[in-house]
N, C-alpha and C positions, 0 to 999 in steps of 0.2 A: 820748040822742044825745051829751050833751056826756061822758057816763063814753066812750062807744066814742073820740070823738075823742083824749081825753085818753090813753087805751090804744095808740092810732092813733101820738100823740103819741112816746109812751114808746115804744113800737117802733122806731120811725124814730131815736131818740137813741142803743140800744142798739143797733140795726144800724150804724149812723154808728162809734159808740164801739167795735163790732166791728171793723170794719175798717178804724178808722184804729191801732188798736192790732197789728192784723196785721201792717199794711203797715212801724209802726213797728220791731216785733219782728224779721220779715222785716231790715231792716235795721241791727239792732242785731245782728245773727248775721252778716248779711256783714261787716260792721265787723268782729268778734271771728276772723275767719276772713281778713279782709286783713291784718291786726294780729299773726296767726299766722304767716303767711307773712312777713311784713316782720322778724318777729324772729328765723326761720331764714335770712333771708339775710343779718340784724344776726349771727347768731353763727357764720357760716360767714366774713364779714367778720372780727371781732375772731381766728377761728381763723389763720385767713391773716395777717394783721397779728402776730400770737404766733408763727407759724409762721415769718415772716422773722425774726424779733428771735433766736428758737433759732438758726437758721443761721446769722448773722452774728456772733452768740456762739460757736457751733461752727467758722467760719469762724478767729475769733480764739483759738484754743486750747481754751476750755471743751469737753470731752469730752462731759460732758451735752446738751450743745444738740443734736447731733443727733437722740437718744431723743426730746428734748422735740417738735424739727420732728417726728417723724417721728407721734407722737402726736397734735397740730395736724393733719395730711395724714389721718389717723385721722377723726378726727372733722368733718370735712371732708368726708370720705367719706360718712359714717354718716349727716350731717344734708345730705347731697343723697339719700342714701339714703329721707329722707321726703320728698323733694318729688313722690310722685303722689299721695300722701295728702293732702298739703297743696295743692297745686295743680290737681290733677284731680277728687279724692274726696268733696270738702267739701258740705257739707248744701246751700249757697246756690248755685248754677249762677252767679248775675254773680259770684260769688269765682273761679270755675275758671277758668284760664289756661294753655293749652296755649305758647302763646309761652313764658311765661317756663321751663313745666316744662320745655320743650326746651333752653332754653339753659341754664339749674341743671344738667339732665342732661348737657348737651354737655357739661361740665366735666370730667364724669370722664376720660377720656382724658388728659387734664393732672395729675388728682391722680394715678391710677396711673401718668403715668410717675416721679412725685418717689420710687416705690421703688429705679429705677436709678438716678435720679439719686443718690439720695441714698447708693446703695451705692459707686458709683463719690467722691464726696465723702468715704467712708469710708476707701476703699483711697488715695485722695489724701494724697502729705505733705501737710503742713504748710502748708509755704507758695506749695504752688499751691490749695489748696482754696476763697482766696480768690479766683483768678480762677476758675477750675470753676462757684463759687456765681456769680458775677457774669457769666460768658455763660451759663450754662445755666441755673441752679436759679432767678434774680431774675425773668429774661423771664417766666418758667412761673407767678412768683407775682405778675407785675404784671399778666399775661394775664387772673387769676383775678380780679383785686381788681376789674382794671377793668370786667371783665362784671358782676362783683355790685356795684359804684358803679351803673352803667346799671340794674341788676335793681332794686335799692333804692330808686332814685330814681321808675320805672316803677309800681311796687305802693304808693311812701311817695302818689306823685299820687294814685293810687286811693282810699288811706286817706282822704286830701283831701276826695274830692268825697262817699264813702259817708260822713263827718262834715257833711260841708256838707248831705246828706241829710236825715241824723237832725234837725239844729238845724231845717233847716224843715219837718220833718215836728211835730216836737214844736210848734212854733208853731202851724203847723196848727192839730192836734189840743188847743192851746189856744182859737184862735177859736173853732173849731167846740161845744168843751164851751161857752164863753160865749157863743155865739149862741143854741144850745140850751136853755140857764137862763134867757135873757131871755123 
């Protein structure tokens, strides 16, 4: 009787230790996959942020600045291009977020139009180029920054609380081993 208890025992610690490691795991993968998200919208940030710095440099005589915007507007492109992979796709279901993929995706309409804009900026002398950039082409990229400041901030909270998760879930699963042992 006391060997079944003691089996009885160890069952119940290894089912326990099952499923607090699931639950942990579980969200150590949402973590890994809000953290993915947050860093396409970190580098769709820094793209647009490079992407004014070209203009304003092309604005100011440098020839190259446009190529370079135009290549920023590129990749811009390319990494809202993965947002249903990253935002709808992901292994964890609490990661998926149709909100945000809608409005990543709404973007596009504004990156495509920085093609005219940007061809017309091309045909432009010299020295109206800077106003051109400054009523047209700045709106178009303070529109962009501002929705991914909002997006960043929206998924950075998330990161928050799936952290604030983890730290008590690993608590947890610290009691619980030490309740166990005693």
């Amino acid at each position: 009787m006391l060997v079944g208890a003691f089996v009885a025992m160890l069952a119940a610690i290894a089912a326990t230790s099952l499923f607090v490691n699931a639950r942990l795991t579980d969200s150590i993968y949402h973590s890994r996959e809000v953290v993915a998200q947050l860093k396409s919208l970190d580098d769709i940030k820094e793209d647009i942020e490079q992407g004014s710095a070209d203009l304003l440099a092309y604005t100011g005589g440098e020839a190259e600045g446009l190529a370079r915007f135009r290549g920023n507007i590129e990749e811009v492109a390319t990494e809202i291009g993965k947002a249903e992979e990253l935002f709808l796709k992901g292994q964890i279901e609490k990661a998926r977020d149709q909100g945000v993929f809608d409005t990543v995706t709404g973007l596009m309409p504004t990156v495509d139009g920085f093609d005219a804009m940007s061809q017309q900026l091309e045909q432009a002398a010299l020295e109206d180029r800077r106003d051109m950039a400054y009523t047209t082409v700045l709106p178009a990229i303070s529109h962009l920054r501002s929705t991914i400041d909002g997006l960043q901030d929206a998924v950075g909270g998330k990161k928050k609380i799936v952290e604030a998760q983890i730290s008590a879930q690993v608590l947890g699963s610290r009691a619980i081993q030490l309740a166990s042992t005693t």
